[in-house]
N, C-alpha and C positions, 0 to 999 in steps of 0.2 A: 785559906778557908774559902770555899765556892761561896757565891754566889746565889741567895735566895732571891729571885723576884717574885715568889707567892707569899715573900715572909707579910707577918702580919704590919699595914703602916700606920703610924702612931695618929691618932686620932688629930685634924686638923691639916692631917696635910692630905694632899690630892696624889692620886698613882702618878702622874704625869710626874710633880715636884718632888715625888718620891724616886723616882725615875732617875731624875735629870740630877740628883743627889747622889744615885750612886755611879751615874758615867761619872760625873764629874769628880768623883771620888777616884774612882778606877782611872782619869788621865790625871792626875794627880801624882798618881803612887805609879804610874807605869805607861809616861807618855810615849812609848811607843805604842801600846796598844797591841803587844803582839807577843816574839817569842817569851818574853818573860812575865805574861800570866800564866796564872797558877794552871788553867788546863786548858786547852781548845773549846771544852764546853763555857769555861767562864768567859771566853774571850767570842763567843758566840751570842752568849747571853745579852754581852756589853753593848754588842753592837745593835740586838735589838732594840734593847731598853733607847740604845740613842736613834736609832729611825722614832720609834714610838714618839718619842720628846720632841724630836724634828717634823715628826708630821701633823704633829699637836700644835706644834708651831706655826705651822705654814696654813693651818683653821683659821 
């Protein structure tokens, strides 16, 4: 199943911890990070969402 990062996030939590929820989900289920997500856009997506969380970070 792709990958929503517009889905809507449950009230209380922040985009960033919303974020860093689903990398962390996604190295979880598939620590390679690579050929075995489900499409090159999910596996595009993931890597965004982790700069976003990492640069949120580094504020």
């Amino acid at each position: 199943m792709p990958i929503d990062l517009n889905a809507d996030i449950p009230e209380g939590l922040s985009r960033r911890d919303f974020l860093a929820g689903l990398a962390l989900n996604a190295l979880i289920s598939n620590p390679s990070f690579g050929p075995e997500a489900q499409t090159m856009a999910d596996t595009a997506r993931l890597a965004v969402a982790w700069a976003e969380v990492l640069l949120d970070a580094l504020e």
